[in-house]
N, C-alpha and C positions, 0 to 999 in steps of 0.2 A: 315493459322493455327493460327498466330499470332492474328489474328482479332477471331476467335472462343474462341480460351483462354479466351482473355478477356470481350467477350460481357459471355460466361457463366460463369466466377470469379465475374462480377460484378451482374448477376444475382441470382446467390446464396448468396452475402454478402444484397442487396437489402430486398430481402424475409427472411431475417435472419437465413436461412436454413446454413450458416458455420457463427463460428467469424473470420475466417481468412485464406485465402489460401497465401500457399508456392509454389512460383514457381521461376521465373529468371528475372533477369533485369539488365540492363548495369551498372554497379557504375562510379563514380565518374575520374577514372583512365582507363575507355574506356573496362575494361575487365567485365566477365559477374560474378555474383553472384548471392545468392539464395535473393528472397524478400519476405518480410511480409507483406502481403496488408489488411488490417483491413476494409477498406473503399471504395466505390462503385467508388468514385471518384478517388481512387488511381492505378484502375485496369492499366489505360494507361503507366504504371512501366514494366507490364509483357511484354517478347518475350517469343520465343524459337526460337534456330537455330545451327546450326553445333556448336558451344560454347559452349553450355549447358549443359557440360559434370560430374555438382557434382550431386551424387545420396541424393536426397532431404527427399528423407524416412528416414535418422539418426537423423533429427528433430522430429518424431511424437513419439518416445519413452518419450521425454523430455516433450510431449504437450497432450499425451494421456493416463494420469493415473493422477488421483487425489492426489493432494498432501498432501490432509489431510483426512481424512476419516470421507464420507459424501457429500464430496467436490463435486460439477457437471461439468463435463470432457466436454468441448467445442467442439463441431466437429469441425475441421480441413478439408479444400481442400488440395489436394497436385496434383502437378503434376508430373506424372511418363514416364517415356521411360521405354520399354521391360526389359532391365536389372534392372530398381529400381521394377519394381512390382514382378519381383522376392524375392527380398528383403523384400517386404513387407509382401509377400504371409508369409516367412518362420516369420516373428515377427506377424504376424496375428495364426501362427500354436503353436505359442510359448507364447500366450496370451501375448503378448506383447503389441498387440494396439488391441481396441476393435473397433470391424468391423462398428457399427453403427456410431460410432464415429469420422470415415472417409471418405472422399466425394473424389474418386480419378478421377483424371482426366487423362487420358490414353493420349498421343500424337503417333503418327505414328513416325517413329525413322526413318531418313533418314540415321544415322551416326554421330558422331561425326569427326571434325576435328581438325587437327593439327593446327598450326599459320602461316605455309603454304598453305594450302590448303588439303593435303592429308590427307584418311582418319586413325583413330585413328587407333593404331594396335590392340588394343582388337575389334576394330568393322569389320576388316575384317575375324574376328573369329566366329563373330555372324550374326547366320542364323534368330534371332526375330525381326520383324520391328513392331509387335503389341503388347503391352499388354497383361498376360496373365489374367488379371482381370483389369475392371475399374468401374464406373457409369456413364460416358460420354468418349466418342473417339474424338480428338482433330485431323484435315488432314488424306489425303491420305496415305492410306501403298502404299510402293514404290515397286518396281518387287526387290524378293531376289534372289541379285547375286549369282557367287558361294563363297563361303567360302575356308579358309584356313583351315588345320588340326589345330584343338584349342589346342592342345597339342604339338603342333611340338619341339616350344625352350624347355618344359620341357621334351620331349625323348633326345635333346641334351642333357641338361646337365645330364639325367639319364646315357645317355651312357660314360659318362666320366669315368676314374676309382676312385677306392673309394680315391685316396688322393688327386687328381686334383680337386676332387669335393668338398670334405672338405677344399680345399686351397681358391680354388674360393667364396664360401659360407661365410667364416672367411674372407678373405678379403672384403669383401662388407658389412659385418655386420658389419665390424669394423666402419665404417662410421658413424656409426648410432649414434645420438645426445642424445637418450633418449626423444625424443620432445612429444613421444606418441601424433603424429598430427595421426598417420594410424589409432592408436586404435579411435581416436574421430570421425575420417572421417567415421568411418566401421558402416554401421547400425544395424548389428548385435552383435556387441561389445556393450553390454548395461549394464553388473554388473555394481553395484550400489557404490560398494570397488573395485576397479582392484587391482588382487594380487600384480603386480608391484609397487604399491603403500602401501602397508601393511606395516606398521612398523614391524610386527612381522614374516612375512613370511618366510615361511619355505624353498620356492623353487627358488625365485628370490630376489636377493637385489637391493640397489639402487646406487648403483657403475657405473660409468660409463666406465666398462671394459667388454672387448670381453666376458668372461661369461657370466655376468648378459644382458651384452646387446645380446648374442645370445639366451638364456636360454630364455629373453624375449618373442621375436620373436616367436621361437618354442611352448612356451606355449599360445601366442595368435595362432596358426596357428592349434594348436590341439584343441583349444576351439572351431572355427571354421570348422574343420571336419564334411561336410555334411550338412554345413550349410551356406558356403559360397558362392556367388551366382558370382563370379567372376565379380563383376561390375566396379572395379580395382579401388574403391574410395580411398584405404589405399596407392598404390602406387602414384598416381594421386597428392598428396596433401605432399610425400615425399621431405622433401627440400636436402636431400644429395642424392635424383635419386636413392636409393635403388631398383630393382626388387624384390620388395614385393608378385608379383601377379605371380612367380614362385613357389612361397613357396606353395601360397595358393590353385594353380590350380595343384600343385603336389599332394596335397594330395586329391582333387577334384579327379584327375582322377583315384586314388586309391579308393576312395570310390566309383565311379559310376562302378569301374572291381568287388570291392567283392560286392557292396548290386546289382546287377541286374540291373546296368544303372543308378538309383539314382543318382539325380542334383536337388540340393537344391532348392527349390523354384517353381517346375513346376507341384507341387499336392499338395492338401491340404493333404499330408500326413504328417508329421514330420520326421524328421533327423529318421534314425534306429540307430545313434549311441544317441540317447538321449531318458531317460525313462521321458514321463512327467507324470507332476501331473495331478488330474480332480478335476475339482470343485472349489469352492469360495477361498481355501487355494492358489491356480496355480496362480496367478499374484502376491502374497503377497513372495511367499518361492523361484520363479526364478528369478534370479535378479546374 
């Protein structure tokens, strides 16, 4: 898989058909990161393998809109596993990134793993080892095992009662640094102002106390509603180990019970909890 990667990264940078593809490469400290390869000769930087685990689509919001108007938007390669093309799908419905504009390169998802060996826990949750959208497929899909109920930990803590659950919630919230790493991991976290950061805001301050730091949370998790694709980029990148991807898969599983199964990311439909715009105004006024 690793050798297809890169004879087609360097085939598209060749013919000038991308300036640049985003995929994975080892750094300097032996762990994996995303890379920038501009150059034909650079392809030899790319892998993929059980590591591989940041969802690379939160870069193409930053690479695929004109920064000045007028300006000519660079096609971008990216390479995706099953759960970032879901990501992408919903910023493709949300004119977020414009579809000619991206060259995606689909890999076969064996799993990610831990730093032992075993696989990730959100991956034994997921039944996709393909792509739901690419222009090129990267390796073999592998035989899909069985899965876990994807909701299991979140019926626990729903079955707790309501103050064991507000005690639990508040103490792990209380953790939280304010580092807003989850909001910049998230690829669908893209406003252009985050309320959290508003001088003026009405609903969050910038205190670093259990309010403002839960109030935060809650108001990203509602911005999110129907739109989060469960890829667990915002927990993943957590430095005080929050279970972020509780939050998020809780209100997941409430929106796939009231819109009719609805999971973000697996139709070119859009969220049902989001009115959008149509036309030339729709990438200038969502943000």
């Amino acid at each position: 898989m690793i050798e297809d990667i890169r004879a087609l990264a360097r085939e598209l940078l060749e013919k000038g058909a991308v300036k640049c593809v985003i995929g994975y490469e080892v750094g300097p400290t032996g762990r994996v990161r995303p890379a920038f390869v501009y150059e034909p000769g650079e392809v030899e930087r790319l892998i993929f393998d059980g590591r591989c685990d940041q969802n690379l689509v939160t870069y193409l919001t930053r690479r695929n809109k004109p920064r000045k108007k007028g300006e000519e938007v660079p096609t971008t390669a990216v390479v995706v596993k099953p759960c970032d093309a879901r990501s992408l799908r919903v910023l493709l419905n949300e004119h977020q990134v414009q579809r000619d504009k991206v060259y995606i390169i689909g890999v076969a998802c064996h799993g990610m793993q831990n730093a032992d060996g075993t696989p990730e826990l959100r991956c034994t949750r997921c039944d996709q080892r393909v792509p739901l959208l690419y222009d090129a497929l990267c390796g073999e899909p592998p035989e899909v095992l069985a899965v876990r109920d994807a909701y299991e930990d979140v019926q626990q803590i729903e079955a707790l009662p309501l103050e064991e659950r507000l005690a639990y919630w508040l103490g792990e919230l209380d953790r939280c640094i304010r580092c807003y790493a989850c909001r910049q991991a998230c690829p669908t976290c893209f406003c252009s102002v985050c309320e959290a950061e508003r001088d003026d805001s009405l609903w969050v301050g910038i205190a670093d106390r259990i309010p403002e730091k839960a109030f935060f949370h809650i108001i990203r998790a509602f911005h999110q509603a129907g739109r989060c694709t469960e890829c667990n980029a915002c927990e993943a990148v957590c430095p005080m180990g929050i279970p972020l991807s509780l939050i998020n898969r809780k209100i997941a599983k409430d929106v796939a019970q009231m819109m009719g199964g609805y999971r973000a990311g697996e139709s070119e439909e859009p969220t049902p909890l989001v009115t959008m715009l149509t036309g030339e105004e729709a990438i200038d006024e969502i943000h």
